[in-house]
N, C-alpha and C positions, 0 to 999 in steps of 0.2 A: 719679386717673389721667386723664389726659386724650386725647381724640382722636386724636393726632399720636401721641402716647405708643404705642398700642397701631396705628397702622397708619404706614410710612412710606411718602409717595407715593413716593420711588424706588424701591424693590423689593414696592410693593406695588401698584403701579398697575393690573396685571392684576386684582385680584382687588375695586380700587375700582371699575374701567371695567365686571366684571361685576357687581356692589352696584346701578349707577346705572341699568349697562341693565334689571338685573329689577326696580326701581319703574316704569321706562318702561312695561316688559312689564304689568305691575300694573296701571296708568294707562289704558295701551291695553283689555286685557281687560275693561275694566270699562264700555268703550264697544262693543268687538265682539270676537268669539268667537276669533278668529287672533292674539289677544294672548297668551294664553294657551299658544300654542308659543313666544315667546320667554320667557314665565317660569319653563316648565318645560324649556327652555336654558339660560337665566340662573342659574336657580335649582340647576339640577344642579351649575354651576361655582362656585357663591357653598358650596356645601355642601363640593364638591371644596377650595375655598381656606380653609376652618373644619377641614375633617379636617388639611390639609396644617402647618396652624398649629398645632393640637394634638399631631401624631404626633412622637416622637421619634429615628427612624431615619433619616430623610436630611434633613442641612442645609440642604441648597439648597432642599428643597421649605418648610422651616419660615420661610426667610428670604425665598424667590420663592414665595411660594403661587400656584396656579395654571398661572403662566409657567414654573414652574420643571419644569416635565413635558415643557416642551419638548426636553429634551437628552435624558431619555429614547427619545421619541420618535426625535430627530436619532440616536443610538445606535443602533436601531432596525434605521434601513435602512441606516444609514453602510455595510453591505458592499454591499449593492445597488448604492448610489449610487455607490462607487466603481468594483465592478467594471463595470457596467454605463456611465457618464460618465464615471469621472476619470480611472482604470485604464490606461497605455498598452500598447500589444500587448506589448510584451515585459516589461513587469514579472510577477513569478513570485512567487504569492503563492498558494498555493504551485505552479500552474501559469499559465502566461501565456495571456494572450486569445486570442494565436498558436499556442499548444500547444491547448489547448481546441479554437479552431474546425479546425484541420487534423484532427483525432478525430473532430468532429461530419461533416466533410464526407466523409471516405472511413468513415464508419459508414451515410452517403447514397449510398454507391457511388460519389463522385467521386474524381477523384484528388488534390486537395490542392493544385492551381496557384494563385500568384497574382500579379499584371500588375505591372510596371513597376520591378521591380530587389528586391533583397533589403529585408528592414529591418533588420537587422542591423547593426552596426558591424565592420567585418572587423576595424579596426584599433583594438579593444580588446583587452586583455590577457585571454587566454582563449577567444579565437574559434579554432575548430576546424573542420576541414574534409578531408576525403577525396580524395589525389592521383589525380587520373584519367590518361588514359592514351591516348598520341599514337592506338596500334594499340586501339580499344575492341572487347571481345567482344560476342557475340549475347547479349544476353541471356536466363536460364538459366528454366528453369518454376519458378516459387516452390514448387511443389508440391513438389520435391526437395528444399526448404531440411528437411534432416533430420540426426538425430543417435540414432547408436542408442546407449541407455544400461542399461547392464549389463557388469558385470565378470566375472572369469572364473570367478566361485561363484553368478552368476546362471544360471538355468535359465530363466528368461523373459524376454528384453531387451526393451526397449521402443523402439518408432523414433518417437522423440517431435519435432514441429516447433520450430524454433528459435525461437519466439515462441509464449506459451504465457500461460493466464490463473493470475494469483499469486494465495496463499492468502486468502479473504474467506469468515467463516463465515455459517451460516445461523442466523439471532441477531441479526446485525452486519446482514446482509442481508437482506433481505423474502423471501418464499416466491416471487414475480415476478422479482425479480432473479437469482435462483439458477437459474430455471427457463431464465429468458432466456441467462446466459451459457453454463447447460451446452446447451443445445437448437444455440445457435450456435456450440460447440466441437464437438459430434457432425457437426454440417453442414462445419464447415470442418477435420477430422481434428488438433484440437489438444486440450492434456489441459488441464484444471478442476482447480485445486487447494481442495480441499475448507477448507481452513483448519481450525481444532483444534476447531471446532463439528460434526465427526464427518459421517457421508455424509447427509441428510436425502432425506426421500420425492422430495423435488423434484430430488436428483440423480438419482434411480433414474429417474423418474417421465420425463426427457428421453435418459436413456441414454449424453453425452458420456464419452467415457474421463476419469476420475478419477487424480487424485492422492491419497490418504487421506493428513491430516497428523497427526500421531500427538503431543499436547505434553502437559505438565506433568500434566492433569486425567485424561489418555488416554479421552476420551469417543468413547463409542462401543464401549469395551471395557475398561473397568473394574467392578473389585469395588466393594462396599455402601458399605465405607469410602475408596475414590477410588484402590487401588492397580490396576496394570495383571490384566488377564485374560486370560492367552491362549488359552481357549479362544472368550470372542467375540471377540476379534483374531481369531482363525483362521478363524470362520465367514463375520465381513463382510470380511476379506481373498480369501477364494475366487472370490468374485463377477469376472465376466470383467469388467465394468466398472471394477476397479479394476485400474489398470497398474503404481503404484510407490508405494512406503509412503516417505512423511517422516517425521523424527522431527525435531520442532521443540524446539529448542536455545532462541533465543530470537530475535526480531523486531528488524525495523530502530527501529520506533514506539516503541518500548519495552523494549530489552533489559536485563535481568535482573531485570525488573519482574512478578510474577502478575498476573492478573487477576481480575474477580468478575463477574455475572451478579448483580443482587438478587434475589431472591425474588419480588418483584412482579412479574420481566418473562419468570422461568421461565414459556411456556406448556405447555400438554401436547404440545404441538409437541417445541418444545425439550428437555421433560423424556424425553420416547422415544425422541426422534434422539442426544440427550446420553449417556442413561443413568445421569439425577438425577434425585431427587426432587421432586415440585413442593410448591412452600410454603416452600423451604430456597434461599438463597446457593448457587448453581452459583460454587466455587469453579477458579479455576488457579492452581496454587502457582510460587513462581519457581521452583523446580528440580523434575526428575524423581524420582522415588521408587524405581525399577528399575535407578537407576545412580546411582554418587558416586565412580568415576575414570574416568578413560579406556582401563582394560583392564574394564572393566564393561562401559562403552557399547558396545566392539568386541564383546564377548559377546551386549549386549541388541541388535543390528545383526545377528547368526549367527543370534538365535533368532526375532527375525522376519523373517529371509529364509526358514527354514526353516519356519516356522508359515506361510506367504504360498505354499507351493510352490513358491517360486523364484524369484518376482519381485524386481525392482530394489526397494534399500533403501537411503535415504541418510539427513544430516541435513541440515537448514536451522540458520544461525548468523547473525548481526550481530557481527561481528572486536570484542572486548574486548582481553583481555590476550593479547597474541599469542603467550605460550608457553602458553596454554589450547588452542588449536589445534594448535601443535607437540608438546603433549603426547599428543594425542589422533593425531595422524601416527604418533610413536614407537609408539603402544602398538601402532596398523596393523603397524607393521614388530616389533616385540614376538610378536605372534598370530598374524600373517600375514591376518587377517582386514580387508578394506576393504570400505567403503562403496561402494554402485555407485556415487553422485553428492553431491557437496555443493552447496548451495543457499547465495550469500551475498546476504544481504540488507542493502541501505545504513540507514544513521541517519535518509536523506531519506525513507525510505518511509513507508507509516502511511495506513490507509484509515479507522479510527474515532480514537475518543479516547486519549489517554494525557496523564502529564502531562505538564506545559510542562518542565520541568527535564528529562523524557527525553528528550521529542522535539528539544528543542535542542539538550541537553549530553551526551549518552549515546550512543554507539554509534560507530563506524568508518564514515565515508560511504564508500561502495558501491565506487566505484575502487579506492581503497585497500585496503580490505579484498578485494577482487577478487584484485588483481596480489597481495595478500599471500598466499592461500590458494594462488591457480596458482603462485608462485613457489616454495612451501614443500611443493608435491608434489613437481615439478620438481627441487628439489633435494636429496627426500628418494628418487627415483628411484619414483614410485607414479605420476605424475601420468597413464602411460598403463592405468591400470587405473580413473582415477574420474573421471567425467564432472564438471564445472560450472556451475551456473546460477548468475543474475543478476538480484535485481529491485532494483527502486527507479526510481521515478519515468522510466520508460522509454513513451514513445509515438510515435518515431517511428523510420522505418527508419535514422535516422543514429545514434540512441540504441542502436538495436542493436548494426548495424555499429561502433561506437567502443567496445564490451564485449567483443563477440567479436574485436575484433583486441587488445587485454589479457589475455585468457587464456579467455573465456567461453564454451562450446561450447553454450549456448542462455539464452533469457533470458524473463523472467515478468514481466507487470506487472497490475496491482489497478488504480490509479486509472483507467488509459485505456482500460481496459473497461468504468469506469463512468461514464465520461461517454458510451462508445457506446453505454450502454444508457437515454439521459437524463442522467447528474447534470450540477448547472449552479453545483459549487462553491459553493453556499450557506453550507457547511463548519457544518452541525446535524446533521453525520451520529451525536454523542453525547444527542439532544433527543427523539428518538423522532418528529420531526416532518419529514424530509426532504420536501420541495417535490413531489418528482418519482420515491416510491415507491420510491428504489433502497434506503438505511437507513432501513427503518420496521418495526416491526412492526404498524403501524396499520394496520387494512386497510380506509379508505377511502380514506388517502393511496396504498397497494398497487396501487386500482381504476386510477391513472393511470397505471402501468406497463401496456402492454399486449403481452403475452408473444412472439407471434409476431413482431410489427412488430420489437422491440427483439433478439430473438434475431436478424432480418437483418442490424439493422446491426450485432451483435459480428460475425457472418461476414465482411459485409464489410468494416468495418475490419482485421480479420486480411488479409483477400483483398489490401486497396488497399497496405497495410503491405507484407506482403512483395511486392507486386509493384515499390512504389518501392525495397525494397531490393535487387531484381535488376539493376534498371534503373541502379542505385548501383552496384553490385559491376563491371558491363559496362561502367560508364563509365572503370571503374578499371582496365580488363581483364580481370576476373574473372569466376568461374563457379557458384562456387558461397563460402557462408558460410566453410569452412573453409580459404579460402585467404585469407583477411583476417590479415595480420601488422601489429604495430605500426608497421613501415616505411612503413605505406599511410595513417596517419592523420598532422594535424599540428595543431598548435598557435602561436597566437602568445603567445610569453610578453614580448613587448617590444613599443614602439611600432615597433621596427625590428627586431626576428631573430622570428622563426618557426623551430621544430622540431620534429622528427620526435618519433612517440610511444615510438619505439625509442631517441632522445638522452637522453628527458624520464625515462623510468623505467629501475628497476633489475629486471634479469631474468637469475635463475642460470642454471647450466650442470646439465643432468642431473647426480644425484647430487652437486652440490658440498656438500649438508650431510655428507654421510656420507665425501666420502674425506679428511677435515682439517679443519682449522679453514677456515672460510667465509669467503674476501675481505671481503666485505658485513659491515661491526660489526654495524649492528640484529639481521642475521641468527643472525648467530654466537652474541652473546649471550644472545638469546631462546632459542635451539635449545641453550644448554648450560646456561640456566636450567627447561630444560622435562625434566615427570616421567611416563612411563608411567603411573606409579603414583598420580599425585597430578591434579589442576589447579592445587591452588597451588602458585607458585612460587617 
């Protein structure tokens, strides 16, 4: 075997260039003491380029010893480098540099200006924009952007802000982060949606009004064996702190997907606020165990209004098979029993991990499934008895306003809370390692959240929010949120025609499911494929 044989200077020259320098190194040392850092330099890499030649798991390193840790490396920061140098403002990955810094700057109390024309392209296919209006009104106190929710079998309604923080557990989220957005939802009068990680000390512990979301695992109030318990449902339901019980169906991120919690990362934290055992897989199963139709659900929806004292009870869903929702409409009109409020959540949403196949391929993005749920009250004649929310990747006042003139009577959003609270898109929010304490349970990463600081800016990002979207509404003529129709938004679907969001979509007439067959095919067919009785269809 000879020399050449066993090293090729093309893909080996790193590892020959560090060979030569650690005899320099050698050479040197043996006349003064400072030789001796480059040998034990040299010699660290000559070792690194012998293990790399030996190891059998990655080619490139067996073939580039050495050099070949470079791409690792290059991998490394590749999201840094991008988002940070390469990144242009509007690429959306999955929020833009322009989305991001307008969060960071009215979470600083600014208002979000910036100098010298749009950067937008008006005249792309899909630019949207809000018809204003010759006569403009005064603009209205954000303070009244409100919506009371509760139906007519609620005994406690809720007058909840049209902008509100969406479901993010404590688990997912650090004990800082929890503390920071509820502490800045009590200050600025908007609800905290608990996410299915059950109420934790740190929401008690700031006070903001609550959302309890109630999924698959029902943590927080489940028996030994993981089924629902309504007698602790009934206890942590009393609490004045909590305003309205979800019952999560299933998430934009991930829908029809459970979830798991390892074992390792159950703390006693988690195992108390959960009500699991530490040492064990905190599991969520894809589906609820207290209902398997949708004259069940409408029943498990009666008994926790009734176990809650009367408070508002809806569910949260991501639009699947759409006579899964018309069936569960029917069974409404079946019981006579509704939901104070439905929550839809788009495919784009997703504040931790899931996988790639859900989060890309699975779920009904947020519009669509929107206009489908408002149209399918609307035409099952319900729609003025159940309020509607809206999340998915919403953070600014136009993101509102283009929801609520589709059928949205308030709307929720996760990520743009959490960049007011710090996050900087790292996207390790699955690694246990976030940069900037929002996802960690580490609590020295936690240390750089600091609670009060970041509690102002959720305040004031809500504050700056709805104030731009007054200031929108007035420009339009309007007054308040719920005078936003589709007529007021437009779109360009051409290099040359623009239209109204009332041309662009289809939207029924009170009761058109129930007096006949539905003009609308998709509708018709799904609404005479759909079972009270069943979900499948």
């Amino acid at each position: 075997m000879t020399l050449k044989s066993l090293f090729r200077p093309g893909r080996h020259t790193a590892f020959i260039v560090c060979l030569v320098f650690l005899g320099a190194g050698l050479i040197l040392a043996s006349l003064h003491p400072s030789g001796w850092v480059a040998v034990a330099l040299f010699g660290g890499l000559c070792l690194l380029g012998v293990r790399d030649m030996l190891q059998t798991r990655h080619s490139i390193l067996r073939a580039y010893p050495v050099i070949g840790h470079v791409r690792w490396l290059a991998e490394l920061v590749r999201p840094e480098l991008r988002q940070y140098l390469f990144e242009s403002d509007e690429d959306a990955a999955p929020f833009s540099r322009s989305q991001r810094s307008l969060v960071y700057q009215r979470a600083k109390g600014e208002g979000g200006e910036h100098p010298f024309g749009t950067l937008l392209d008006v005249y792309r296919d899909g630019y949207e924009y809000i018809g204003h209006s010759s006569i403009p009104a005064k603009a209205a106190d954000p303070q009244s952007f409100r919506i009371v929710i509760g139906g007519p079998d609620c005994a406690k309604p809720y007058s909840a802000s049209v902008f509100n923080i969406s479901a993010m557990s404590f688990g997912s989220l650090s004990a800082n982060a929890i503390r920071a957005l509820n502490a800045g939802a009590k200050r600025g009068g908007f609800s905290h949606d608990t996410g299915e990680g059950s109420i934790s000390p740190y929401h008690r512990e700031m006070g903001g009004d609550i959302v309890w979301e109630i999924a698959s695992g029902y943590f927080g109030c489940r028996t030994d064996d993981g089924r629902f318990d309504p007698q602790k449902f009934a206890v942590q339901a009393a609490a004045d702190q909590v305003k309205m019980i979800e019952i999560k169906l299933s998430q934009g991120a991930k829908p029809g997907h459970g979830g798991m919690l390892p074992a390792a990362k159950v703390t006693k934290e988690i195992s108390e606020t959960r009500g699991v055992p530490m040492g064990q897989d905190c599991v969520s199963p894809p589906s609820h165990s207290a209902f398997s139709t949708p004259l069940q659900l409408m029943g498990f929806i009666a008994e926790l209004r009734t176990l809650s004292g009367g408070k508002p009870v809806g569910f949260k869903l991501c639009i699947g098979h759409p006579w899964e929702f018309m069936a569960m409409v029917k069974a409404m009109l079946e019981t006579g029993v509704t939901p104070d409020f439905v929550v839809v959540d788009g495919a784009e949403g997703g504040t931790g991990a899931a996988p790639t196949e859900f989060s890309d391929h699975i779920g009904t993005p947020m519009r669509e499934g929107l206009l489908f749920v408002h149209n399918t009250l609307v035409g099952a004649g319900l729609r003025d008895r159940i309020k509607i929310g809206a999340a998915g990747k919403v953070v600014s006042a136009f993101d509102i306003a283009s929801l609520l003139a589709i059928g949205a009577d308030w709307t929720n959003a996760a990520r743009g809370f959490m960049f007011a609270i710090g996050c900087v898109q790292s996207v390790s929010c699955n690694t246990n390692r976030c940069p900037t304490g929002v996802a960690t349970q580490d609590p020295r990463l936690q240390q750089a959240l600091v609670v009060p600081d970041k509690a102002e800016r959720v305040y004031n990002f809500h504050r700056m929010t709805l104030k731009a979207l007054s200031d929108m509404l007035a420009a339009a003529g309007l007054t308040h949120p719920d005078e936003l129709g589709p007529h007021h938004l437009v779109r360009r679907v051409s290099a040359t025609e623009i239209k109204q969001f009332s041309e662009i979509h289809t939207f029924l007439e009170p009761g058109a499911l129930l007096d006949g067959p539905c003009d609308d095919g998709f509708y018709a067919s799904n609404w005479a494929r759909a079972s009270a009785g069943r979900f499948a269809g």
